[in-house]
C-alpha positions in Angstrom: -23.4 3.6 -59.5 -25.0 5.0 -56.8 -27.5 2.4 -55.8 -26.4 -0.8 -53.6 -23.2 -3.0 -54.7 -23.1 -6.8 -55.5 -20.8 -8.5 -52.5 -17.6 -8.5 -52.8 -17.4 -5.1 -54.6 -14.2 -3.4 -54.3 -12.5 -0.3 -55.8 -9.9 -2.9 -56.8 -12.4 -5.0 -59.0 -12.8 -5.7 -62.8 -15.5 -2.9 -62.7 -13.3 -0.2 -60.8 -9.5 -1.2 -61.7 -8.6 0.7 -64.0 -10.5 3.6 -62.9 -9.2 3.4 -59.5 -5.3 3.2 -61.0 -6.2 5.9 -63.6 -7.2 8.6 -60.8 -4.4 7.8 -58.4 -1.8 7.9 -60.5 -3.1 11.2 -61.4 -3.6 12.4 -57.8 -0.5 11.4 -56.9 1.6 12.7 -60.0 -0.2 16.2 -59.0 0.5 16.1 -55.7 4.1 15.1 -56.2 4.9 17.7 -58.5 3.7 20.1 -56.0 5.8 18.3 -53.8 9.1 18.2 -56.0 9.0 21.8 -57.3 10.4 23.8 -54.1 13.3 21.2 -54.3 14.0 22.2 -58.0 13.0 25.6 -57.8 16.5 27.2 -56.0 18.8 25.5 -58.8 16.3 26.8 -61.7 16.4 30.3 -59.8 19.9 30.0 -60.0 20.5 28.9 -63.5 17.7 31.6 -64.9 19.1 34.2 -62.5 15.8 35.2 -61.4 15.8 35.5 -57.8 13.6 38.2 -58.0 11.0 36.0 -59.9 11.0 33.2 -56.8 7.8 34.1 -55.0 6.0 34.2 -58.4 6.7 30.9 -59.3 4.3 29.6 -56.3 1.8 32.5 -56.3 1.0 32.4 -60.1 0.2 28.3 -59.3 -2.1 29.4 -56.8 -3.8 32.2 -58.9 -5.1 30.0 -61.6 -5.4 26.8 -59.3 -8.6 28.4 -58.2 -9.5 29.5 -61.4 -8.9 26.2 -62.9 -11.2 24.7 -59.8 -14.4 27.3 -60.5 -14.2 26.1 -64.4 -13.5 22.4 -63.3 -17.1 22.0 -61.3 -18.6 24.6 -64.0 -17.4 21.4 -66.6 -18.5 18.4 -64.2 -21.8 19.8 -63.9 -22.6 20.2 -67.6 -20.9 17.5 -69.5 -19.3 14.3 -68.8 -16.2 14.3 -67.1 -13.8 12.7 -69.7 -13.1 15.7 -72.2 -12.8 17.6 -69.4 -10.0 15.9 -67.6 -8.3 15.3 -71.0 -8.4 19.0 -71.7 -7.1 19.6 -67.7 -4.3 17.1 -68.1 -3.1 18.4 -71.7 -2.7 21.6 -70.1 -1.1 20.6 -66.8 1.2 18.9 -69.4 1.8 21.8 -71.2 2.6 23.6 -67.8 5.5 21.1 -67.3 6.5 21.2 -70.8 7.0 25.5 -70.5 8.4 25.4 -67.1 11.0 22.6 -68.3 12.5 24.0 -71.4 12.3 27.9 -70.1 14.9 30.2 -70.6 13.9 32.7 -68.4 11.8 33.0 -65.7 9.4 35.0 -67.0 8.7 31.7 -69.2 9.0 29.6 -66.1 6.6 31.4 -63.7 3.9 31.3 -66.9 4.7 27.0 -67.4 3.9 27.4 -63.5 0.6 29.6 -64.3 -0.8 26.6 -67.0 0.5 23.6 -64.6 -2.0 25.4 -62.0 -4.5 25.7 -64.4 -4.9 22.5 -65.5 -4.0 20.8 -61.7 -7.1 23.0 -60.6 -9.3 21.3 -63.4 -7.9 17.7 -63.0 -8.9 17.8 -59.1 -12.1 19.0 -59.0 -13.3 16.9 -62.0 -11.6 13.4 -60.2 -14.1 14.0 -57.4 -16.6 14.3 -60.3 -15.9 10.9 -61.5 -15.5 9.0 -57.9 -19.1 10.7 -57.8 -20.5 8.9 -60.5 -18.4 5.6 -60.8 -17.9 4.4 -57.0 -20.5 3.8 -54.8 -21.8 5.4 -51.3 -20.4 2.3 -49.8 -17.2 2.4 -51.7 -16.0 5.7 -51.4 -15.0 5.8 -48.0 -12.3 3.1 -49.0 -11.6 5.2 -52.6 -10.5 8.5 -50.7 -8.8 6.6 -48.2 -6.8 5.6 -51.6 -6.4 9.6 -52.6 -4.7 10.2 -49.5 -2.1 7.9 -49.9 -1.8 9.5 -53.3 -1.8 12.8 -51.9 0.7 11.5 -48.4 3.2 9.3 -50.2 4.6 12.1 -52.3 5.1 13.9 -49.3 7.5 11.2 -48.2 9.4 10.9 -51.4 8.6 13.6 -53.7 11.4 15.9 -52.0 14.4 13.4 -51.7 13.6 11.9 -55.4 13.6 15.7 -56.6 16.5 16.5 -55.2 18.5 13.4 -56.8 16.9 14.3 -60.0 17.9 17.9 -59.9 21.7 17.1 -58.6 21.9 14.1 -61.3 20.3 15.0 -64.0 19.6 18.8 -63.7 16.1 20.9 -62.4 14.6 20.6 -65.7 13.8 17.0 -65.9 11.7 17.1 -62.4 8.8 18.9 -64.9 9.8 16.9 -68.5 9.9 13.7 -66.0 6.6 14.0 -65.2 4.6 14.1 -68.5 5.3 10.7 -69.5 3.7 9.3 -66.5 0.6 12.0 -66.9 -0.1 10.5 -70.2 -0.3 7.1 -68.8 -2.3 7.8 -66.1 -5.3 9.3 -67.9 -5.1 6.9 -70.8 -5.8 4.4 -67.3 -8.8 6.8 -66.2 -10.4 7.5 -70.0 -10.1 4.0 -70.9 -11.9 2.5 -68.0 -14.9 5.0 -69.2 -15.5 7.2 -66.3 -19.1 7.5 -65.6 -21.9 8.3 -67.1 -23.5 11.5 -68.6 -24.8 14.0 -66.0 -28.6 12.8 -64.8 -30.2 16.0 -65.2 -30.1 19.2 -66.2 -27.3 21.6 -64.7 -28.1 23.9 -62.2 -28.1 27.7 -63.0 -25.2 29.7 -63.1 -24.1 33.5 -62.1 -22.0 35.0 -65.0 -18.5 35.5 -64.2 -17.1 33.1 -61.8 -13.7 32.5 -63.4 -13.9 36.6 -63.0 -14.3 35.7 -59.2 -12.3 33.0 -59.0 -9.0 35.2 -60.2 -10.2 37.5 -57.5 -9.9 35.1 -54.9 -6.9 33.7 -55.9 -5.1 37.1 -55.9 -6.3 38.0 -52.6 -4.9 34.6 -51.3 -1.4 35.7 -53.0 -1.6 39.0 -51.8 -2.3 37.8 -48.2 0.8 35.1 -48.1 2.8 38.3 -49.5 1.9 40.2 -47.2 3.0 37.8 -44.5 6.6 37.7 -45.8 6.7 41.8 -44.8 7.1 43.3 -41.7 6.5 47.3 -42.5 3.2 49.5 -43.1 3.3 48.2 -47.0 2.3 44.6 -45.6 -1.1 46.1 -43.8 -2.2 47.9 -47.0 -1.6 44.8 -49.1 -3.1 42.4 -46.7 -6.2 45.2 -46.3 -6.6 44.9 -49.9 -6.3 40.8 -50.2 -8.5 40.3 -47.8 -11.3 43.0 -48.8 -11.0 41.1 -52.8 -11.0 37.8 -51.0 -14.1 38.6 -48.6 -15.8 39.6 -51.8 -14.7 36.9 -53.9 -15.6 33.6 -51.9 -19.7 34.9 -51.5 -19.8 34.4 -54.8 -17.6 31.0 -54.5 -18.5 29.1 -51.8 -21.9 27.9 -51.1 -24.4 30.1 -48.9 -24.0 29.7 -45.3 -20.2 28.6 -45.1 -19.2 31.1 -43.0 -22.0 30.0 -40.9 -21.9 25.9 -41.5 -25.7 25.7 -42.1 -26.5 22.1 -41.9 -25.6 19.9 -45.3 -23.3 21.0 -47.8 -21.9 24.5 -46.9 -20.8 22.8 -43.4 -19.1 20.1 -45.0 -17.1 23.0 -47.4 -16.9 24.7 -43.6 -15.0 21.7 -42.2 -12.8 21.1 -45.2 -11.7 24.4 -44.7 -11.2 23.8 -40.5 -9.0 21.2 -41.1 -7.1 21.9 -43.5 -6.2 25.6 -41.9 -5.3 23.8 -38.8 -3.1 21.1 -40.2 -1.3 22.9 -42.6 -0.6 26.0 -40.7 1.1 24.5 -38.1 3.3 22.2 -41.0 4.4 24.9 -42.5 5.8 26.3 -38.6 7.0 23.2 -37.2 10.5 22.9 -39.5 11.0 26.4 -38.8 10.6 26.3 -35.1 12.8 22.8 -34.8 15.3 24.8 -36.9 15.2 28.1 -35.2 14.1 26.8 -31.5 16.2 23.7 -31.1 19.0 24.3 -34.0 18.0 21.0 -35.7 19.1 21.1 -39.1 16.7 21.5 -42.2 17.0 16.9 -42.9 16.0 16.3 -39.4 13.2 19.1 -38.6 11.6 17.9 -41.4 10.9 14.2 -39.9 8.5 14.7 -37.8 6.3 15.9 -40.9 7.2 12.4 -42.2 5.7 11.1 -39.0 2.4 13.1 -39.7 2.3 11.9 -43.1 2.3 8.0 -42.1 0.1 9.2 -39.1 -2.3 10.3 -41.7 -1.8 7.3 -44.6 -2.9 4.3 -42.2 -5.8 6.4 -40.5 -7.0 6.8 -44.3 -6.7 3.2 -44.4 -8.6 2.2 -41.1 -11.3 4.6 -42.2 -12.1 3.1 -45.5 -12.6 -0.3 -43.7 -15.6 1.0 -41.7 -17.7 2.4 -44.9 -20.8 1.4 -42.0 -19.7 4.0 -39.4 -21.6 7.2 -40.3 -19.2 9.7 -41.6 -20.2 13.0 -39.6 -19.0 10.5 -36.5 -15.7 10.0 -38.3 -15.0 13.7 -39.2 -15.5 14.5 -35.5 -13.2 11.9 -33.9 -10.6 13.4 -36.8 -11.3 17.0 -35.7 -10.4 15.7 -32.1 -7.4 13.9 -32.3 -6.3 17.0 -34.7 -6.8 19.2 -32.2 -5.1 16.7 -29.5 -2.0 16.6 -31.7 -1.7 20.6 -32.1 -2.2 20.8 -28.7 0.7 18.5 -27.7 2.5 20.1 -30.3 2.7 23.0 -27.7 5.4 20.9 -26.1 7.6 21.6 -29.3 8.4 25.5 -27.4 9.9 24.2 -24.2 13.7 24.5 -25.1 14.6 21.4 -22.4 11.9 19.2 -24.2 14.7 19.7 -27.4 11.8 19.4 -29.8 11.6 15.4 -29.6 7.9 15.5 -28.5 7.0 16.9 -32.2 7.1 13.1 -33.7 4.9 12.0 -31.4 2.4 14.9 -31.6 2.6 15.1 -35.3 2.4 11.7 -36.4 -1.1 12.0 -33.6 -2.4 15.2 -35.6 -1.6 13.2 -38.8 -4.4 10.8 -37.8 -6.8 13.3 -37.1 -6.2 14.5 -40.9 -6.1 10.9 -42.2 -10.1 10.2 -40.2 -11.1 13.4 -41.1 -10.4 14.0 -44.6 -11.5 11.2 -46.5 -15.1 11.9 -44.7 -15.4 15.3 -46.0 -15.1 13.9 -49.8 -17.2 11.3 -49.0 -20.3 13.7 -47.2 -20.3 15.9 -50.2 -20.5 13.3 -53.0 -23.0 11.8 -50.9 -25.1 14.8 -50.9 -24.8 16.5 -53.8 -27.1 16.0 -56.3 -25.5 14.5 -59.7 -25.4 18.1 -62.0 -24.0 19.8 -58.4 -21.1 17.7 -57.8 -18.7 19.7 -59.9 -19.3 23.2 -58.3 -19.7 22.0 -54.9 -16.2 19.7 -55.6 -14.7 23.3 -56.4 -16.1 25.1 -53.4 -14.4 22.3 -51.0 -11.2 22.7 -53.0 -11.3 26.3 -52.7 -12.3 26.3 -49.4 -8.8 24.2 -48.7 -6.8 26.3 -50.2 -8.1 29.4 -49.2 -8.0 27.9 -44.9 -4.3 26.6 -45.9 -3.2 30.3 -47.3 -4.6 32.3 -44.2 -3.7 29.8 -41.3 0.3 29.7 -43.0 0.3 33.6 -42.9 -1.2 33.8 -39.9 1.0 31.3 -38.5 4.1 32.9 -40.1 3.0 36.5 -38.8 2.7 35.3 -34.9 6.6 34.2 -35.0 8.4 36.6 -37.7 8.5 39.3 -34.8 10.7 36.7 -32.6 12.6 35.2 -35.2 13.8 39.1 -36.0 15.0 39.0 -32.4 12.3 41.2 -31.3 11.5 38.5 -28.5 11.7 34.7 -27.5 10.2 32.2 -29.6 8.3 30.4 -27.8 5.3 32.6 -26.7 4.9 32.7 -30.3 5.0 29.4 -31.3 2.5 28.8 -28.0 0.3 31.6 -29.3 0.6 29.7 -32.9 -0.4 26.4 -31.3 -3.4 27.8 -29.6 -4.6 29.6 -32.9 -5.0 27.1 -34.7 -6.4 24.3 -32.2 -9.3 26.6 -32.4 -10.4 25.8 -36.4 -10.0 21.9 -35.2 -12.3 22.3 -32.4 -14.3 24.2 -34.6 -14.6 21.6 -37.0 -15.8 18.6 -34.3 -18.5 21.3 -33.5 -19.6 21.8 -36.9 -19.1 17.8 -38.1 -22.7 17.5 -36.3 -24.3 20.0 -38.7 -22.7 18.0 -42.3 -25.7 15.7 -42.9 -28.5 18.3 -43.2 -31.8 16.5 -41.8 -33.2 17.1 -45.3 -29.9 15.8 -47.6 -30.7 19.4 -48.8 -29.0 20.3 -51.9 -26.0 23.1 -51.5 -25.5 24.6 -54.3 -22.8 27.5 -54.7 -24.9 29.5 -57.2 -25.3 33.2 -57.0 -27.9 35.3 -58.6 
């Protein structure tokens, strides 16, 4: 459905309907979950007495996430997406099934490791059908849609989790949840999800899932390592970065690290904004909290601010599919970078932190223009038996950005939080780190639409 549309067409049409409610509910059902679970997770710690077990919980999601993303595009680009994102949803299932009924948290942390598994697979294989069932014209307006799905959650997933795990106990956040999986991909596989691939898959290097677990153990290692302040935290950030370094040439496509024009600059940018954006959510509770003495409720507001900053500029976005996208991601990367810098304001103790709704719900804009644009430039320009792997290099790319910006983030202030200094040339020194990937990524928005639509394949020999 790539070619041009009748009038009138519209992701909410007989054609698209069912498809459209299919993959939201699914996007959003993800994303809530990941939402929901740090709300749950201190009662289950409790109950399972498995304190020690806490960090694994989040790291072993993260560890197969990526995995499950390499074998998700490896699936999109050979078959057609349906079995697939059955097989991804039965075992995301089975992840909340074996995290919900676990005695112990060895059993808990391995429901966590499946849920990632199949999440990772689920993702990368819904950008494979908005590929092939939603035109170049209607996509724009479709991931405008995901990031409400993704957003919205943000807003309610926490509150509604805690009620659930108060009320009804920690166990029924996970069990919950499977119901409403069900329903959403019998939405998404009976709308028929696209067609068969058009061609014959690209070639593949041997061991990618081998890669993949590589790269999502140097990402665990390095937000480990971040939590430490002694000599063991260089050695096992040395090491996570080295496996990591090694891991994503083999990932990502040739020339990210550089953002040659076309497709490795649009996995480039993915990564810039979401590294800015995220590392600075993750600080901004802690430094209303630690900085000002707000209490845990109210510092986290202004991230609500952010996340309706970003759902109506996902909106606005999708109602200009005419505007050329590389123009779109750039104007995002700028008002990012406009709300991190304000967000400076946040370290002047007489400002009392106020300025952070302002300048969040700003940077949540930025995210909300610039987003949406990077889905729609890679579907756009990936050929049809590509869209799978290059799906999971932009998903990697995310995560991986997200990981190191958080640590790095979190390393610049643990020093002052220890009481080995004031906060705020930290949290200025934070700021000004990562304004730099945002600015980055307006530089390199120019370079997403290579002059040839050149394909970017991630293979390696």
């Amino acid at each position: 459905m790539d070619g041009p549309e009748a009038d009138g067409a519209s992701i909410w049409d007989a054609a698209h309907r069912r498809t459209t409610i299919g993959l939201l509910t699914l996007v959003t059902l993800v994303a809530f979950e990941a939402m929901a679970v740090g709300t749950a997770m201190p009662r289950a710690v409790a109950e399972l007495d498995g304190v020690a077990w806490y960090a694994w919980t989040f790291s072993a999601f993260l560890v197969t996430s990526v995995v499950g993303m390499v074998v998700g595009g490896e699936v999109g680009d050979r078959r057609p997406p349906g079995p697939g994102v059955l097989a991804g949803v039965l075992v995301f299932a089975a992840g909340l099934v074996v995290a919900g009924v676990a005695q112990h948290m060895a059993v808990l942390v391995l429901g966590r490791a499946v849920q990632g598994l199949g999440a990772g697979v689920v993702i990368v294989l819904l950008y494979v059908v908005a590929g092939r069932s939603y035109s170049s014209r209607l996509r724009p307006r479709l991931f405008g849609a995901f990031a409400a799905g993704w957003v919205l959650p943000a807003l309610v997933g926490p509150l509604a989790a805690g009620l659930v795990t108060t009320h009804v106990g920690w166990r029924a956040v996970f069990l919950g949840l499977v119901p409403l999986v069900a329903a959403g991909l019998a939405l998404l596989l009976t709308a028929g999800p696209g067609r068969a691939p058009g061609g014959e898959a690209a070639p593949r290097g041997r061991g990618r899932a081998a890669w993949a677990v590589l790269a999502g153990t140097g990402i665990a290692a390095l937000q480990y390592a971040a939590q430490r302040l002694d000599l063991a935290a260089v050695v096992i950030a040395l090491a996570g970065a080295a496996g990591l370094a090694v891991a994503l040439r083999r990932l990502l496509p040739s020339g990210t690290v550089r953002a040659r024009a076309g497709i490795p600059a649009v996995v480039a940018s993915r990564g810039l904004l979401a590294g800015a954006f995220f590392g600075m959510d993750a600080l901004l509770p802690f430094v209303l909290t630690e900085q000002h003495g707000w209490s845990a409720a109210t510092a986290g507001l202004p991230l609500t601010a952010g996340a309706v900053g970003w759902v109506v500029a996902a909106q606005l976005q999708g109602r200009r599919p005419d505007v050329p996208r590389q123009r779109v991601l750039r104007l995002g990367c700028l008002v990012l970078a406009a709300g991190l810098a304000a967000t400076a304001a946040t370290a002047v103790p007489a400002l009392g932190g106020w300025p952070a709704y302002l300048s969040w719900a700003v940077a949540g804009v930025g995210m909300g223009l610039g987003m949406p644009s990077v889905g729609v430039l890679l579907l756009d320009q990936s050929p049809e038996a590509e869209r799978g792997a290059n799906s999971a290099a932009l998903q990697i790319s995310d995560v991986t950005a997200s990981a190191l910006c958080v640590g790095l983030a979190g390393v610049l202030v643990a020093g002052a939080a220890e009481g080995r200094g004031p906060l705020w040339p930290a949290v200025l020194a934070a700021v000004a780190g990562l304004t730099v990937p945002a600015l980055l990524g307006a530089r390199v928005a120019g370079r997403t639409v290579a002059p040839a639509r050149a394909s970017g394949s991630v293979v390696r020999d």
